[in-house]
N, C-alpha and C positions, 0 to 999 in steps of 0.2 A: 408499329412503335419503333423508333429508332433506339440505335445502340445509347444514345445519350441518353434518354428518358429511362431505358430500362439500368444505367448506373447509376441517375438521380434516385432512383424508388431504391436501389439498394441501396445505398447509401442514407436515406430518412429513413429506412428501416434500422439499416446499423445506427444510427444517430438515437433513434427511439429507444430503443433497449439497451443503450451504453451508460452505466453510472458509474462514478468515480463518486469515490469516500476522501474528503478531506484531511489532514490531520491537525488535532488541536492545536499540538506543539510549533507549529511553524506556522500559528501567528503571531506565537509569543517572541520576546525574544531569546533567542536561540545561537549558538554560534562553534566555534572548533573549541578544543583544548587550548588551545592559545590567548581566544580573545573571543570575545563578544560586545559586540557592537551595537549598543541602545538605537532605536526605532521610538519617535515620539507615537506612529500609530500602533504599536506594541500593544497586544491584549496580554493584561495582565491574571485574569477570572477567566471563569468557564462561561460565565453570561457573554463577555466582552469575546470570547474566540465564535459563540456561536454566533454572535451578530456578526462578525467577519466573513462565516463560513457562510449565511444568509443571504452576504449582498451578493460572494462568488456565485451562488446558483440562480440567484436574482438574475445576473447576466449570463450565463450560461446555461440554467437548466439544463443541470447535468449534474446537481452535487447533492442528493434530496440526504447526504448524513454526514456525519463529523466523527472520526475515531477520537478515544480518547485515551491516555494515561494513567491508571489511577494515583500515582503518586502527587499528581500537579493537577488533576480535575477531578477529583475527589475525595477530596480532605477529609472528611469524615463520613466513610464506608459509604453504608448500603442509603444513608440518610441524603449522602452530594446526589447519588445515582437519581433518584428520584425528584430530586430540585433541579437536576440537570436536564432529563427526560422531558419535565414539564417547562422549563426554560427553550428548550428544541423546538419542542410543539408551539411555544408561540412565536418562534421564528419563523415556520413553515419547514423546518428539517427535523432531523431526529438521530437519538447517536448511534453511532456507529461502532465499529470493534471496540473492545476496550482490552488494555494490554496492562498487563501485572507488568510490578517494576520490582523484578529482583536480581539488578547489576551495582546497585547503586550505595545503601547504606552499608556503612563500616561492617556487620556481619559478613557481609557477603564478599571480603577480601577474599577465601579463597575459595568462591563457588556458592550456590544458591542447593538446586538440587543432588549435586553432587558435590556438595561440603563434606569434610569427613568427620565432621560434628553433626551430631545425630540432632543437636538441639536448633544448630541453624537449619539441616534442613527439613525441619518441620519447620521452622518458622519460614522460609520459603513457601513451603507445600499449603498454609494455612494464610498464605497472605494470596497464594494463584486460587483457593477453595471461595476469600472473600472475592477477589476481583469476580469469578462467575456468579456468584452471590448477586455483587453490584451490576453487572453487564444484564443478571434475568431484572431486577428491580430497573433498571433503564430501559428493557424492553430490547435490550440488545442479543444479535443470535450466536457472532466470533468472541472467540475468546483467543489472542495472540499473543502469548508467550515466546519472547525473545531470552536466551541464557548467551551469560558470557562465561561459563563456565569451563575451566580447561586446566593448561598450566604454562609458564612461561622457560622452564627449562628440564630436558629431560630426565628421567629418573625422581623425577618429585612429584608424580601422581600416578595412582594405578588407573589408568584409562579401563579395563575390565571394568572393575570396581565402579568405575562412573556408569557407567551406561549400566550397569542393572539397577544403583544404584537412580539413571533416570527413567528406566522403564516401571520402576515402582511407584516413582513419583506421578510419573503420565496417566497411569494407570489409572490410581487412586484419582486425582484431576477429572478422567473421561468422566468417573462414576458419579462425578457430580454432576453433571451437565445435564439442561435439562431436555426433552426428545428433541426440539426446536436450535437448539446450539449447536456450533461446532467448536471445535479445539484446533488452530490452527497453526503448526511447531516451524518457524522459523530457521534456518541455519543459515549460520557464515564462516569460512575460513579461518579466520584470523584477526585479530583485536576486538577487546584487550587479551584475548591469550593469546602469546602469538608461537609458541611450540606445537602444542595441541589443543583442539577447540573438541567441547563435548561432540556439538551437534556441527561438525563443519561441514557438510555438504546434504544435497538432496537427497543420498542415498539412505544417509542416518538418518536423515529427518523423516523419510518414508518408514524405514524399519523404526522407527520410534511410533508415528502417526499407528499403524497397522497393527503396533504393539498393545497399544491405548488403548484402541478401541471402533467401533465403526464411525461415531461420528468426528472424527481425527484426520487430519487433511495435512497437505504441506502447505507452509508461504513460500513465497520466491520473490526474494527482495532483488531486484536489479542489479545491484550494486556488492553483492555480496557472491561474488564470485570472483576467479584469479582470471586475469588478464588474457583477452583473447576465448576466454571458454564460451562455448555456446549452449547460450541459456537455451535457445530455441528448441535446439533436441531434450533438454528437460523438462522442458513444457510439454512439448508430445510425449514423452514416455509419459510422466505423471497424465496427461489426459487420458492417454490411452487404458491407464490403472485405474481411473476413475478418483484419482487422489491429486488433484491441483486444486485447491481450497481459495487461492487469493494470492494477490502481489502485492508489493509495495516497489512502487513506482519511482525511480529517479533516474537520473544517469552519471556518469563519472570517466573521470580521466585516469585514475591510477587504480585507487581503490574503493574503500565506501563512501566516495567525496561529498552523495544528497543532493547532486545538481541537479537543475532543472532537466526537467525528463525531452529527451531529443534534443540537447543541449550540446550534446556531443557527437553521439551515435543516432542519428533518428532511422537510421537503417536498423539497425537492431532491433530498436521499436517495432519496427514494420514488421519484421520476419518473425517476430514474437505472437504478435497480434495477427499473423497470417497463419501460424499452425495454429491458434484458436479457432479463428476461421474457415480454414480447412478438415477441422477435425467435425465442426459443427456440420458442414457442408456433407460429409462422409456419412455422417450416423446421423442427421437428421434431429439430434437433442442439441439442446442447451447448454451447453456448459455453464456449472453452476458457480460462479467464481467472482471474490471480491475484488474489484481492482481500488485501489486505496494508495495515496499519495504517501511517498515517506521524505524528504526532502529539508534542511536545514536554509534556512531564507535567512543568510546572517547578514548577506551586505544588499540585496536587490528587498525592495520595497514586500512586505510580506502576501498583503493581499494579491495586488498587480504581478507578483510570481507566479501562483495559487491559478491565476485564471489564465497567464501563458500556459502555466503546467497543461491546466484543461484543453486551451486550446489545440496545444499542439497534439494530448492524445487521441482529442477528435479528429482534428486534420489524418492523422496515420492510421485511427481505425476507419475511416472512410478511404481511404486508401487501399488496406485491406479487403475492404467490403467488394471491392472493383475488380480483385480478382479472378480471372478466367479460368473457374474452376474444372472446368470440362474441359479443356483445352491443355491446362495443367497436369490431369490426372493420365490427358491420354499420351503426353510429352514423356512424362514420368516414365509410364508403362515400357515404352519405346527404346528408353534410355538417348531421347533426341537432346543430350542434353544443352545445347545453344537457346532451342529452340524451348524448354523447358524454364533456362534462366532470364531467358526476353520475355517472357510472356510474365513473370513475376516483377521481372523489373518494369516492365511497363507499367502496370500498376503504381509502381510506388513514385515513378517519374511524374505519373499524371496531376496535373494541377488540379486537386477538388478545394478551391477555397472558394470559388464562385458558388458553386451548390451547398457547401456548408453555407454561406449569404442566405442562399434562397431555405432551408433550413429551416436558419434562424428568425427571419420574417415570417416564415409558415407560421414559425410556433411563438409569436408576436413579440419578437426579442430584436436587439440593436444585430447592425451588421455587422458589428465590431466590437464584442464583450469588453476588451479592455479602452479603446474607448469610449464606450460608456459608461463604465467606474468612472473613468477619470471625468472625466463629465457632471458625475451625479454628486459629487460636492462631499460624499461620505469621506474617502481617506481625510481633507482639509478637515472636515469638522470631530473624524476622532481622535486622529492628532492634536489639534486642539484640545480637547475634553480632556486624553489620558497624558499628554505629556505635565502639566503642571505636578502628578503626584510623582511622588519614587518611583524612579522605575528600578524593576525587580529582574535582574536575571537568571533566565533559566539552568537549571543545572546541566540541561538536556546538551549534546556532545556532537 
C-alpha cells in the first residue's frame, strides 16, 4: 500500500467522524454594534434557519445539527423546543446546543449570575433552569451558557463575591441536567466588561466547570482569547483533564471579530486540530467534543459563509489527520527540534483538496459544496420568498 493510499484512508476516516454544529444565528441577520446590514436571503424563524442549515449539509454532509438561542428560537419556552425538534427532523437534521441568553435584557445591566440583586439573579438562574428544560424537550444533550458578567471600572464590584456568587449558580444549573447533558461554561476576557470579566479565561472556566459538577466541561470559543495566546496548549491541558467539552469556531484579527474560520490564521486551525489529533492518537479514545460554528455573517452571503466555514475546517482536519505521528512523537522525544517542526509542517503544507474530491464522490456528494448551492437555485428562490416581508434585525452583536 503506498504512502498515498494509507493518507487517503486516513483522511475518510477523519472525514467520517468530523461533525460541525451550525449556528442559527448567522443565518439571520446579524451584524456589529454599528450596523447591520439586511440580507434578502435572511432567515427570519427557526423553520426558515433550519432549511438553511439543511441545504449546508445537503452539500457537505457534515452538519447533521443547528445550535440554537433561546431568546430568538424559542419564543415560547418548552412549547418552541418541541416544534423546533420536530421541524429538525423533517429537515433531516436535529438541534443542537442551545444557549440561554442572559447578556441582553435591561435586568441584566449589571450582571446575570452575579448581580448583586438577589431578584435578578434568580431570574437569571431560572431562565438557564428553563433553557435545560427546553434543550431536554428538543432532544438536545449541551447546554452553553455564555455571561458577560464583570465590571467596567475598578472598585465597583467585589469580584470574591462574583465567583461564589457564580459557583452557586452553576451548581444549582449542573443539578438540573439530565444524566445525558452537559453544561458547557464558556469564557472571554473582555467585552462588554472590559475592567474584569467573571469568567475571563480557561482557567475560571475549568475551576467553575469542576465546581458544578461532573457533567460540566469547558467551551473554547476561538476568538476569545488576547492576542498572540495559544489556544493550542489549552486545548491540550483541558484534553488531557478530561474537561474540553466543545468550541465555537471563527477566527479574527484583533479580537472577537466571528470571521470566517481560517480566514485569517488557518495555521492556528491546524495546530488546534493537531493536539486533538495527537492526544486521540496517544491514548487511543475519542475525544468527546462539540465543534460548533460561532461566526457573525454580516456582509458575505449567510449560507455560502456557512459552507466555506465547513469547508475549510474539513480541508485542515484532514490536514491534521496526515500527520506523522510516530515520527513526531520520536522527534519530540529527541528534542530534534527542526526535524520535529518539518514533519508537522509538512502536513499542513500538503495539498489534501484532491482527496477531500474523491471523499466527497464516495459519499455521493458535488466536488465542490459551494458550487453546488450555488447551482441548486435555493439561495435565488429564498431571497426571493423572504425578501418581500420586513425584514427583522437581529439583536445579536
Amino acid at each position: 500500500m503506498s504512502l498515498k493510499t494509507k493518507q487517503e484512508e486516513r483522511i475518510f476516516r477523519a472525514l467520517d467522524a468530523f461533525a460541525i454544529e451550525l449556528p442559527s444565528w448567522a443565518f439571520a441577520n446579524t451584524g456589529t454594534r454599528f450596523g447591520k446590514f439586511l440580507d434578502p436571503s435572511a432567515a427570519s424563524n427557526i423553520g426558515e434557519k433550519l432549511a438553511d442549515a439543511a441545504e449546508v449539509n445537503k452539500v457537505t454532509r457534515c452538519c447533521p445539527s443547528m445550535a440554537v438561542h433561546v431568546e430568538w428560537d424559542f419564543p415560547d419556552g418548552v412549547a418552541s423546543a418541541g416544534l423546533a425538534a420536530q421541524l429538525a427532523r423533517n429537515h433531516g437534521v436535529q438541534i443542537g446546543s442551545v444557549s440561554p441568553n442572559v447578556f441582553q435584557d435591561q435586568q441584566y445591566k449589571y450582571g446575570s449570575l452575579a448581580n448583586p440583586d438577589i431578584a435578578v439573579r434568580t431570574k437569571a438562574l431560572d431562565h438557564i433552569l428553563d433553557s435545560i428544560s427546553m434543550a431536554q424537550a428538543a432532544g438536545s444533550r449541551d447546554v452553553t451558557p455564555w455571561f458577560t458578567d464583570g465590571s467596567n471600572y475598578p472598585g465597583t464590584a467585589n469580584m470574591r463575591q462574583h465567583k461564589r456568587w457564580f459557583e452557586e449558580g452553576l451548581a444549582v444549573a449542573h443539578g438540573a441536567l439530565a444524566p445525558n447533558q452537559r453544561l458547557l461554561i464558556e469564557y472571554k476576557p473582555f467585552e462588554p466588561a472590559f475592567y474584569h470579566t467573571d469568567i475571563a479565561d480557561w482557567g475560571m472556566a475549568l475551576r467553575l466547570a469542576k465546581a458544578a459538577g461532573p457533567q460540566a466541561r469547558v467551551l473554547v470559543d476561538t476568538g476569545h482569547h488576547y492576542q498572540t495566546q495559544n489556544i493550542e496548549q489549552i486545548v491540550a491541558w483541558l484534553l488531557d483533564d478530561g474537561m474540553l467539552g466543545g468550541f465555537h469556531l471563527n477566527d479574527r484579527r484583533y479580537a472577537d471579530d466571528d470571521l470566517t474560520l481560517g480566514s485569517i490564521d488557518p495555521y492556528q486551525v491546524f495546530r488546534i486540530f493537531n493536539e486533538i489529533n495527537h492526544f486521540e492518537w496517544e491514548t487511543g479514545a475519542t475525544a468527546d467534543i462539540a465543534y460548533m460554528v460561532d461566526q457573525s455573517h454580516n456582509l458575505k452571503p449567510k449560507a455560502e459563509e456557512m459552507i466555506q466555514t465547513v469547508m475549510m475546517a474539513q480541508e485542515i482536519q484532514a490536514k491534521a489527520a496526515i500527520v506523522d505521528r510516530q515520527n513526531l512523537a520520536i522527534h519530540q522525544a529527541s528534542c530534534s527540534l527542526i526535524d520535529a517542526e518539518e514533519c508537522l509542517k509538512s502536513a499542513f503544507y500538503t495539498d489534501v483538496r484532491a482527496t477531500l474530491v474523491e471523499w466527497r464522490r464516495w459519499k455521493g456528494l458535488a466536488p465542490n459544496p459551494l458550487k453546488a448551492f450555488r447551482g441548486s437555485g435555493y439561495l435565488e428562490r429564498v431571497s426571493k420568498e423572504r425578501s418581500g416581508r420586513a425584514q427583522a434585525v437581529s439583536s445579536y452583536a
